[in-house]
DSSP file (Angstrom, degrees, kcal/mol; ACC not computed):
  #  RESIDUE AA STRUCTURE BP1 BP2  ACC     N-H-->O    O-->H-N    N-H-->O    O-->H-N    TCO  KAPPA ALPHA  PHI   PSI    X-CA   Y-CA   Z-CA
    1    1 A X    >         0   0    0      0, 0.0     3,-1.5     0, 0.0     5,-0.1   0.000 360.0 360.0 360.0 -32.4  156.2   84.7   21.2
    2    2 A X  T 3   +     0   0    0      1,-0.3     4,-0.1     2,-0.1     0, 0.0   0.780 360.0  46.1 -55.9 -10.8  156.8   81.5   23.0
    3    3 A X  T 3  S-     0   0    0      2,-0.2    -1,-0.3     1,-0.0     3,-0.1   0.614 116.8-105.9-107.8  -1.2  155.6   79.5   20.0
    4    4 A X  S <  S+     0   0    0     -3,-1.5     2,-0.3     1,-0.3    -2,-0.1   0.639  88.9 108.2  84.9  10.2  157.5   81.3   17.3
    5    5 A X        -     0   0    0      0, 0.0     2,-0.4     0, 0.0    -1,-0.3  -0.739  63.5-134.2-109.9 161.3  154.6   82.8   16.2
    6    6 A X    >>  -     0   0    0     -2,-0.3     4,-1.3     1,-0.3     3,-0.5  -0.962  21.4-120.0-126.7 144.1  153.4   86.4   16.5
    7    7 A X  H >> S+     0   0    0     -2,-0.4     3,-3.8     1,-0.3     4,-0.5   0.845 110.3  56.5 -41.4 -93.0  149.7   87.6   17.5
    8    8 A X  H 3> S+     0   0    0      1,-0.3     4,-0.8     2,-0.2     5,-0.4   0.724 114.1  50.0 -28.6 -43.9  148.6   89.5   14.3
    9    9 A X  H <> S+     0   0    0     -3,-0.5     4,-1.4     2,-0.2    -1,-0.3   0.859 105.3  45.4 -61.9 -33.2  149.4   86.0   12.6
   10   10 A X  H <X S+     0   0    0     -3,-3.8     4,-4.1    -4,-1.3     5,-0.5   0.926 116.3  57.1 -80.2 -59.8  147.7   83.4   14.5
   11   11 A X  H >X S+     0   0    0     -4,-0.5     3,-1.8     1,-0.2     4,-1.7   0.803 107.2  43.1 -25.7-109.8  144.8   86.1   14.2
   12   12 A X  H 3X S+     0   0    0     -4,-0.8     4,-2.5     1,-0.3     5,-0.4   0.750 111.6  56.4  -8.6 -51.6  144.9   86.2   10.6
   13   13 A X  H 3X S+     0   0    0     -4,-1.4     4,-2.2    -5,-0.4    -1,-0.3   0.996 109.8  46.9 -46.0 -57.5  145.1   82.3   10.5
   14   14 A X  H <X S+     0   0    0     -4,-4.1     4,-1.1    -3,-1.8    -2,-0.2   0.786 110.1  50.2 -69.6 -18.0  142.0   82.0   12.5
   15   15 A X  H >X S+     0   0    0     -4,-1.7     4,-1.6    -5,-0.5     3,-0.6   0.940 109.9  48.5 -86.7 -27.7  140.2   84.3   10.6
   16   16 A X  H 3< S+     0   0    0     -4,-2.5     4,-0.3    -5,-0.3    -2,-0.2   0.496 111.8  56.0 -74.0 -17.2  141.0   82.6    7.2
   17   17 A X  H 3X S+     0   0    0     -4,-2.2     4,-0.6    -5,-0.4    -1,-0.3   0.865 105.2  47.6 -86.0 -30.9  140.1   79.7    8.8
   18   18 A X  H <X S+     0   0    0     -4,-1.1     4,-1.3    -3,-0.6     3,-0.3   0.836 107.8  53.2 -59.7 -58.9  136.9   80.9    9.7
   19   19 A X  H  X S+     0   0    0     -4,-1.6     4,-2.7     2,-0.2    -1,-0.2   0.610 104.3  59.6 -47.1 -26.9  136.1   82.2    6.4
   20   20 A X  H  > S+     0   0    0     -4,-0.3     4,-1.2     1,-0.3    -2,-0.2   0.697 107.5  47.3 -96.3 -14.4  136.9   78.7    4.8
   21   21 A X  H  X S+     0   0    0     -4,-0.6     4,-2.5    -3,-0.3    -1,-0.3   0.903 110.7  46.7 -87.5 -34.2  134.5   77.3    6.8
   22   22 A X  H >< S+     0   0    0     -4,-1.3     3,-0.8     2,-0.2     6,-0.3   0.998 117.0  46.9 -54.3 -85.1  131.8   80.0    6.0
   23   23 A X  H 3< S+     0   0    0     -4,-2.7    -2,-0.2     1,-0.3    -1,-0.2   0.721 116.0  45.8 -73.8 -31.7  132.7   79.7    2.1
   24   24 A X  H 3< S+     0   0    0     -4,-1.2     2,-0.5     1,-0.2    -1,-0.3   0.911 116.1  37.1-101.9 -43.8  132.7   75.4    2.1
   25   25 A X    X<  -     0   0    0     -4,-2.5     3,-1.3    -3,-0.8    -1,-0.2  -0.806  65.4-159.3-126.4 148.7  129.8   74.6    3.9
   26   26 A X  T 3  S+     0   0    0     -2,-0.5     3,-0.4     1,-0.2    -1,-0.2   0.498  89.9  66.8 -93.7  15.6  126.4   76.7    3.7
   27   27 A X  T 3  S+     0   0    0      1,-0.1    -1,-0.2     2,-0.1     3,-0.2   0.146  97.3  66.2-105.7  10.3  124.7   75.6    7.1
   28   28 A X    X   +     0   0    0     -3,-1.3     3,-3.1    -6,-0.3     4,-0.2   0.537  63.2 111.5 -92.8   1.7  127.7   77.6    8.3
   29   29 A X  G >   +     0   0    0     -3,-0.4     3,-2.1     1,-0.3     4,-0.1   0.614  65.0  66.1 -22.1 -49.4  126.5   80.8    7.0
   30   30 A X  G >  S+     0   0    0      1,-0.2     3,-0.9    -3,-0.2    -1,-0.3   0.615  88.6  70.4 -60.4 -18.8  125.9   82.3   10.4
   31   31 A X  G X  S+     0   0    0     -3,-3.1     3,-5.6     1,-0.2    -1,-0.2   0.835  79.3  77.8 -27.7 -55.6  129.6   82.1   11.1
   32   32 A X  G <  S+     0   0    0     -3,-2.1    -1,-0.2     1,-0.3    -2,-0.1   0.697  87.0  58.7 -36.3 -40.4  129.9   84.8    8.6
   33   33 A X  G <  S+     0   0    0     -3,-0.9    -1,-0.3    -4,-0.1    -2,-0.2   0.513  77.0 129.5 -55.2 -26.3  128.8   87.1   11.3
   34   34 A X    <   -     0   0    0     -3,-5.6     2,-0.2    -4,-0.1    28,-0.0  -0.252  31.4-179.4 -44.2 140.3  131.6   86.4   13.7
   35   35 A X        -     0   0    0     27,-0.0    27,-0.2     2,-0.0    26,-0.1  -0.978  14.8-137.4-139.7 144.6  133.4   89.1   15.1
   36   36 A X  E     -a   62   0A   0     25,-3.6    27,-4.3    -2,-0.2    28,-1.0  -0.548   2.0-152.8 -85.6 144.2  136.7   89.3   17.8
   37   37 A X  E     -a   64   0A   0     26,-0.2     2,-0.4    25,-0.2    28,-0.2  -0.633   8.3-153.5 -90.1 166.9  137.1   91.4   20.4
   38   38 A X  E     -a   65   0A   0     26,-0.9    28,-1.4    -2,-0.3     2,-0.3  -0.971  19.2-164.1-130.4 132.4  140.9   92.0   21.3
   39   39 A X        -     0   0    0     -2,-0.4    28,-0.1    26,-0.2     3,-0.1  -0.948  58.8 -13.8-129.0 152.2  141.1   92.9   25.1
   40   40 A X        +     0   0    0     -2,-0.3    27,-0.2    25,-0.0     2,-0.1   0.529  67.5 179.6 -15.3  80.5  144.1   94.5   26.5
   41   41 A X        -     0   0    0     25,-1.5    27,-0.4     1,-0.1     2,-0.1  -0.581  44.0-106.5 -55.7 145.0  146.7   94.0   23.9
   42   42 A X    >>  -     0   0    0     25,-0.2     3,-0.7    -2,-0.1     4,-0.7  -0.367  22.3-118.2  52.4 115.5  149.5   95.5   25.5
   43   43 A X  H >> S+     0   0    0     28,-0.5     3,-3.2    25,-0.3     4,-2.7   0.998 111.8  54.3 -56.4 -53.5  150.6   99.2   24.0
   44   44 A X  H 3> S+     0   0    0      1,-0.3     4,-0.6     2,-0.2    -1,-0.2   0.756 112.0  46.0 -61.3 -11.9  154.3   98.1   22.8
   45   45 A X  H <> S+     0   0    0     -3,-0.7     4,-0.6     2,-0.2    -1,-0.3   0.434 110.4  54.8-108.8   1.3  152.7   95.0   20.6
   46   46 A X  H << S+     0   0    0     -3,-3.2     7,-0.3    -4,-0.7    -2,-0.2   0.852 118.9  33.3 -55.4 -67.1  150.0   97.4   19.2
   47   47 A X  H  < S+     0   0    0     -4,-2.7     3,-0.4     1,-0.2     4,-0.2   0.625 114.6  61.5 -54.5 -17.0  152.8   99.5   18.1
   48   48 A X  H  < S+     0   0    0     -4,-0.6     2,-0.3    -5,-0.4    -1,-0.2   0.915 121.5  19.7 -82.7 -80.0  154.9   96.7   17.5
   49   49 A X  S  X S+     0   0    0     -4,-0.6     4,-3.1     1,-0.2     3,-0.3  -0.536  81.9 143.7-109.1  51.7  152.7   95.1   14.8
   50   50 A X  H  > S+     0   0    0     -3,-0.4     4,-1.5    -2,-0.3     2,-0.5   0.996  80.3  36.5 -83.8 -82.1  150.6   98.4   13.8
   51   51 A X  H  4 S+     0   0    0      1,-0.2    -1,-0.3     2,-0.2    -2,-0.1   0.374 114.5  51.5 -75.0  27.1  150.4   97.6   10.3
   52   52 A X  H >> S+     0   0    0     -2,-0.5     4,-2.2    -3,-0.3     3,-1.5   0.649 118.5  43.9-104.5 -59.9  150.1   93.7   10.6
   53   53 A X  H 3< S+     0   0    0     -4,-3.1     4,-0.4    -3,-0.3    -2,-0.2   0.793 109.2  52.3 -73.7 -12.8  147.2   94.5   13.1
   54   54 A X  T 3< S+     0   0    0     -4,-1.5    -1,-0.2     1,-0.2    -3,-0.1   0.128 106.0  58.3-104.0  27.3  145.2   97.7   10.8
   55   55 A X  T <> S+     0   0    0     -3,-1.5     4,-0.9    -5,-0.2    -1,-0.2   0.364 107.0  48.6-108.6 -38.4  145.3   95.0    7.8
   56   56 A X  T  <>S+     0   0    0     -4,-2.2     5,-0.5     1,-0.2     6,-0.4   0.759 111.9  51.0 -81.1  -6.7  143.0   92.6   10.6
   57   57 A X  T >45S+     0   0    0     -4,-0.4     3,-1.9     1,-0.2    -1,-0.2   0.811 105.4  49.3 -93.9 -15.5  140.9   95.4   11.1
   58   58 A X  T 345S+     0   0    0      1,-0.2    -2,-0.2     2,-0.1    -1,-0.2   0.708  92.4  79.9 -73.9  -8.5  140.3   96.1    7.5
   59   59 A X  T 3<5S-     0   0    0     -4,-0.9    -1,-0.2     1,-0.1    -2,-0.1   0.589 101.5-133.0 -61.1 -23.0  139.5   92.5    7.4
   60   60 A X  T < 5S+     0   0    0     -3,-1.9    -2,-0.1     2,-0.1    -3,-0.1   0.651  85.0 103.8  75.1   7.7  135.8   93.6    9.0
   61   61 A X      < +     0   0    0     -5,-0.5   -25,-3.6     1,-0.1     2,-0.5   0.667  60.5  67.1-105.0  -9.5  136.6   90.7   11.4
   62   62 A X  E     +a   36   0A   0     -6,-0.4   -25,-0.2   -27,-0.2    -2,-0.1  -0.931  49.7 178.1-117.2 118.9  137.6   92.6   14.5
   63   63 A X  E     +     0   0A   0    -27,-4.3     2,-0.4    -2,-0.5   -26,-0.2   0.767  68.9  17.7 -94.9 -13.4  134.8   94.8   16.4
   64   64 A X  E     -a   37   0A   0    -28,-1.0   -26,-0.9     2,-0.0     2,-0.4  -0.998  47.0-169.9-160.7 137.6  137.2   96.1   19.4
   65   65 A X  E     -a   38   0A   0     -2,-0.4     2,-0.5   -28,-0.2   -26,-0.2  -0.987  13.8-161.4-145.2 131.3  140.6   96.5   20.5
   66   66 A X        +     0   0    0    -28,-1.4   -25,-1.5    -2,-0.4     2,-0.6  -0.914  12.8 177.2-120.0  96.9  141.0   97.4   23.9
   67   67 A X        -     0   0    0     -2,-0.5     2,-1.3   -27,-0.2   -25,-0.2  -0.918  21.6-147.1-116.1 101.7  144.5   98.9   24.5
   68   68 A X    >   -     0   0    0     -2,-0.6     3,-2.2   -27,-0.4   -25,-0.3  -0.473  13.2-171.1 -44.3  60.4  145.3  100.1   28.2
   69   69 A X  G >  S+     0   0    0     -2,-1.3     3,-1.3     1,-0.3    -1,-0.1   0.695  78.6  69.0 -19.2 -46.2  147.6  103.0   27.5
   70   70 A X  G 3  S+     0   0    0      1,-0.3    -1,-0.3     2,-0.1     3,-0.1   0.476  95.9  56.4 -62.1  -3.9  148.4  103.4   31.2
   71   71 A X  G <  S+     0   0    0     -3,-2.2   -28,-0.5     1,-0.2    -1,-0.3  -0.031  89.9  70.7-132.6  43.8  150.3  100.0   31.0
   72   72 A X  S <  S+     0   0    0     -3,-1.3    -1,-0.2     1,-0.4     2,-0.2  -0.221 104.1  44.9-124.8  34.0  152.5  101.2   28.4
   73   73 A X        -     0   0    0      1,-0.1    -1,-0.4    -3,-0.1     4,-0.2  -0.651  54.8-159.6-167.0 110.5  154.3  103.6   31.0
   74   74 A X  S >> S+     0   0    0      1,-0.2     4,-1.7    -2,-0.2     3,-0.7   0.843  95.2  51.9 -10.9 -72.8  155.6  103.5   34.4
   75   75 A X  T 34 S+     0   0    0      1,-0.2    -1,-0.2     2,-0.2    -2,-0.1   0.855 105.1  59.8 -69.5 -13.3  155.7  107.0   35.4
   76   76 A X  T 34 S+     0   0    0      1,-0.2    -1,-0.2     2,-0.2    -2,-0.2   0.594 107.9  49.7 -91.8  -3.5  151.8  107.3   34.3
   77   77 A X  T <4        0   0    0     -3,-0.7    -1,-0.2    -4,-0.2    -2,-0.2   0.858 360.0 360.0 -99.4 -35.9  150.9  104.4   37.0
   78   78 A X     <        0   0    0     -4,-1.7    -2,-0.2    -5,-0.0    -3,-0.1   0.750 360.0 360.0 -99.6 360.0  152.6  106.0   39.3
């Protein structure tokens, strides 16, 4: 947020970047294969940017997102 930018975007960038590299050169083929993890995203920017982020998972480019429920809530830590 500090940069004026929002997660689900910079994602997306990098993955279209990824892709460009895969499609332009063929000794990058194995690239293709890349996949991200997302580890504990925060609940309120899951929800936040729910359909910004279940357009990068249709993308096939994300194997895991790891959202800690328990740290979207006070009274359920304590």
């Amino acid at each position: 947020m500090d940069t004026k930018h929002k997660f689900p975007e910079l994602m997306s960038r990098l993955i279209n970047e990824l892709n460009t590299v895969v499609d332009n050169s063929p000794e990058n083929k194995r690239l293709a294969d890349v996949k991200f993890h997302i580890q504990e995203i925060h609940p309120h920017w899951l929800v936040k940017y729910a359909k910004e982020m279940l357009d990068l998972v249709k993308s096939k480019k994300i194997k895991s997102i790891l959202c800690p429920i328990e740290s979207g809530n006070d009274r359920i830590l304590a």
